[in-house]
VOBAFI-47477 format. One record per residue (C-alpha): residue number from 1; residue in one letter; chain; x, y, z. Coordinates in steps of 0.2 Angstrom, whole numbers. Last residue first. Example, Ala and Ser with C-alpha at 12.3 -4.5 7.8 and 13.67 -1.06 7.14 Angstrom:
<nodes>
> num,residuo,cadena,c1,c2,c3
> 2,S,A,68,-5,36
> 1,A,A,62,-22,39
</nodes>
This chain:
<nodes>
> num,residuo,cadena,c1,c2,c3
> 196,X,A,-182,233,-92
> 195,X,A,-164,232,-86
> 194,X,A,-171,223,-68
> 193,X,A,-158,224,-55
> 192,X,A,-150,211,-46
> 191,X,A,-148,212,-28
> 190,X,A,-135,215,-14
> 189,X,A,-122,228,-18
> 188,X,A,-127,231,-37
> 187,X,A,-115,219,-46
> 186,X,A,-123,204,-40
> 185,X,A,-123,191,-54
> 184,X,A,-108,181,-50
> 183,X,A,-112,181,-32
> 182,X,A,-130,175,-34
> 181,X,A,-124,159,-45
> 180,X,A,-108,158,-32
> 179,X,A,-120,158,-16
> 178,X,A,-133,148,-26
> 177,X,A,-120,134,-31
> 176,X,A,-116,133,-10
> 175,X,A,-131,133,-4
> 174,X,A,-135,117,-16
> 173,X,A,-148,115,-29
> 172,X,A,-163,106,-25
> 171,X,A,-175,115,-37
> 170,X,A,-185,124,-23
> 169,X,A,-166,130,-18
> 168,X,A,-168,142,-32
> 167,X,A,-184,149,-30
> 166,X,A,-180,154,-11
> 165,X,A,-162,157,-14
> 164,X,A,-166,170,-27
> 163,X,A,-178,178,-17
> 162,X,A,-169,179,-4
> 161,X,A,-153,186,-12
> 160,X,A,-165,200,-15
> 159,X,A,-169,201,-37
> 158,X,A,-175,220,-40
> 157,X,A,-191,228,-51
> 156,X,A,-200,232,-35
> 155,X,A,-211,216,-37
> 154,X,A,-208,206,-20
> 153,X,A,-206,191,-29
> 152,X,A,-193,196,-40
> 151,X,A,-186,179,-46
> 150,X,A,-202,175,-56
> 149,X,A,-203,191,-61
> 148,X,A,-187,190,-70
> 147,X,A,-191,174,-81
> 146,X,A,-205,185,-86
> 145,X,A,-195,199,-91
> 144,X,A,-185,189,-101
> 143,X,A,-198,182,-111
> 142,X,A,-204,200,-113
> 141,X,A,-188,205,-119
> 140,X,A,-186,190,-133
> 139,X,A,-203,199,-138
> 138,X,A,-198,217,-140
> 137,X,A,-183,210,-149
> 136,X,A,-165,211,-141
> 135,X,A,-151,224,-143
> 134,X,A,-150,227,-124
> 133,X,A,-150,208,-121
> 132,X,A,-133,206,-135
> 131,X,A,-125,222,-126
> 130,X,A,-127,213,-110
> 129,X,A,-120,198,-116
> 128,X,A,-106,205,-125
> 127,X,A,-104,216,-108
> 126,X,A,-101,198,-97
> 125,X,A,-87,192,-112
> 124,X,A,-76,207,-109
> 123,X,A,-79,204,-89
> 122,X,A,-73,186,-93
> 121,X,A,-86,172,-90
> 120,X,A,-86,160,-76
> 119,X,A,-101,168,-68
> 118,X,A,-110,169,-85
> 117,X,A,-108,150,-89
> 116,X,A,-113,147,-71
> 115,X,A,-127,157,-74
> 114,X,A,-132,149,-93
> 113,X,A,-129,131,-85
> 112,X,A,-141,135,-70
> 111,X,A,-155,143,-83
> 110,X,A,-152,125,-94
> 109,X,A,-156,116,-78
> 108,X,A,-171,128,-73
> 107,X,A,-177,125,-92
> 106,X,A,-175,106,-91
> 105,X,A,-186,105,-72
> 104,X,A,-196,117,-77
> 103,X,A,-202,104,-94
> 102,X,A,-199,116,-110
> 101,X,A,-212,127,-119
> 100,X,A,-216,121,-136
> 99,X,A,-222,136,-143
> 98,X,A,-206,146,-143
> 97,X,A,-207,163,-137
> 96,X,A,-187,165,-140
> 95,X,A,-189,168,-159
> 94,X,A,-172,165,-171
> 93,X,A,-179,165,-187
> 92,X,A,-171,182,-195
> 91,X,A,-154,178,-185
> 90,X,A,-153,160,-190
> 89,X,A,-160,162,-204
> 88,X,A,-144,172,-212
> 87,X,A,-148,192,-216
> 86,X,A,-137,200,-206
> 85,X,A,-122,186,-209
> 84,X,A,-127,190,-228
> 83,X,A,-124,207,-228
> 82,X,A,-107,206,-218
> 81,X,A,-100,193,-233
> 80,X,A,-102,176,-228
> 79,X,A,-87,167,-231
> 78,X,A,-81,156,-247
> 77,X,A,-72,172,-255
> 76,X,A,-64,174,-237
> 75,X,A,-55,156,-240
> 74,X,A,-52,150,-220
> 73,X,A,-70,148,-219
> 72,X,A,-78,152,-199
> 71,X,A,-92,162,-205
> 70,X,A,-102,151,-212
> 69,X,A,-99,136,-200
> 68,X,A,-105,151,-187
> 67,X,A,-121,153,-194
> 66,X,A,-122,132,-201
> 65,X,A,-122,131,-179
> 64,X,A,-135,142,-177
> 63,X,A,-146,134,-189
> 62,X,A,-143,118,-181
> 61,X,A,-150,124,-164
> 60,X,A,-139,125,-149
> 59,X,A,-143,117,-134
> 58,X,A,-131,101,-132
> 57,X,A,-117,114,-141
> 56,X,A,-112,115,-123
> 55,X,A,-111,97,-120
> 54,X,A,-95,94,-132
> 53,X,A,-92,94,-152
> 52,X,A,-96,108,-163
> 51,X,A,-80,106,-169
> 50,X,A,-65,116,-174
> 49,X,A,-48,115,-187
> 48,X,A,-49,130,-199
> 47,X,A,-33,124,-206
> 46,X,A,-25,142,-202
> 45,X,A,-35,144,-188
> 44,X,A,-31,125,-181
> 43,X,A,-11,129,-187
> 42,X,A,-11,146,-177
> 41,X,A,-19,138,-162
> 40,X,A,-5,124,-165
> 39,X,A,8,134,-165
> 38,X,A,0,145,-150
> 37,X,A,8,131,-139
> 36,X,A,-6,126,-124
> 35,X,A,-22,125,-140
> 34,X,A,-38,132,-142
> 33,X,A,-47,136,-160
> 32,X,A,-65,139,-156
> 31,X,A,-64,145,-140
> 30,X,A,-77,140,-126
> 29,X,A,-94,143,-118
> 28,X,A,-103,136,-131
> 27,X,A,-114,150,-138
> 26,X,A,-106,165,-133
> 25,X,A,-89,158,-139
> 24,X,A,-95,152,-156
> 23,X,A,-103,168,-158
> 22,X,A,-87,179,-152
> 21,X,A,-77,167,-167
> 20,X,A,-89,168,-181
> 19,X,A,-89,190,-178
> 18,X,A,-72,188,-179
> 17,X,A,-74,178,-196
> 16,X,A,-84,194,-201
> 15,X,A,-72,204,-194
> 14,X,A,-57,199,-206
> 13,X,A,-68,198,-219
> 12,X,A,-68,217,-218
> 11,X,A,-49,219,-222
> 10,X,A,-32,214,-214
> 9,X,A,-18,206,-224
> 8,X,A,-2,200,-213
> 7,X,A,-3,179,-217
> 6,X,A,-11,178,-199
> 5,X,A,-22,194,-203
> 4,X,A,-28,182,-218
> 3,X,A,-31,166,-207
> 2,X,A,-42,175,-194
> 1,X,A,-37,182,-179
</nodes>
């Protein structure tokens, strides 16, 4: 909740700041405000007391980081108003095809982080992340597409628990990590299916 439905008063700056939080989450993998006694939470939300500290903003561009420093103002009239979330550089800039690919080595790293990541997600955070690859560009979908194919061997539009252990144990990961990675991700009895 942001500081103003704390203090009782609910409008739209309310889910622009919620809008901060989900986008913090997504990209780190944790809760911007956390605390064991809600007292504290409510004292961090209040204060607006978080960080962009810990591995899993490692990643995560400079740009993305000012979006969601933007959004998470405890003065509303200092907050991005909806319009201007829409139209920060992070979300106009943003292009997955970038020209300087990474090593295969950092990007099946980075594509072990994002599974486990997912695999530990809640079931409200898994739909976000489908909604958020639904909604993506034509571009960003290709890119996706790609990494797909190179898990669907076979071609028929479907990730076999084969295929994934075949690519995946060429990068020395354990049977175990592939088991839970597979595990995580199998929600069609079996395999993987392509949304493309």
């Amino acid at each position: 909740m942001s500081p103003q439905v704390l203090k009782g008063t609910y409008t739209h700056d309310a889910d622009v700041w919620a809008i901060g939080v989900m986008t913090y989450m997504l990209l780190s993998n944790r809760k911007p405000f956390y605390h064991a006694d809600m007292k504290v939470v409510i004292r961090k939300i209040v204060s607006c007391d978080y960080t962009f500290a810990g591995k899993g903003w490692d990643h995560v561009s400079e740009d993305a980081k000012t979006f969601v420093s933007q959004l998470l103002v405890a003065d509303p009239l200092h907050r991005l108003s909806a319009v201007q979330a829409c139209n920060h550089k992070w979300l106009k800039d943003t292009d997955l095809l970038d020209d300087e690919a990474l090593p295969i080595e950092q990007y099946m790293d980075i594509l072990k982080e994002n599974m486990s990541a997912y695999a530990g997600a809640c079931e409200m955070k898994r739909l976000a992340l489908t909604v958020v690859a639904h909604k993506s560009t034509s571009e960003e979908l290709l890119e996706l597409h790609k990494a797909f194919k190179k898990f669907d061997t076979a071609r028929d539009g479907v990730i076999r628990k084969s295929e994934f252990v075949s690519l995946m144990k060429q990068y020395n990961y354990e049977d175990e990590e592939i088991d839970s990675m597979f595990t995580s991700m199998d929600v069609y009895g079996g395999t993987i299916s392509s949304f493309l």
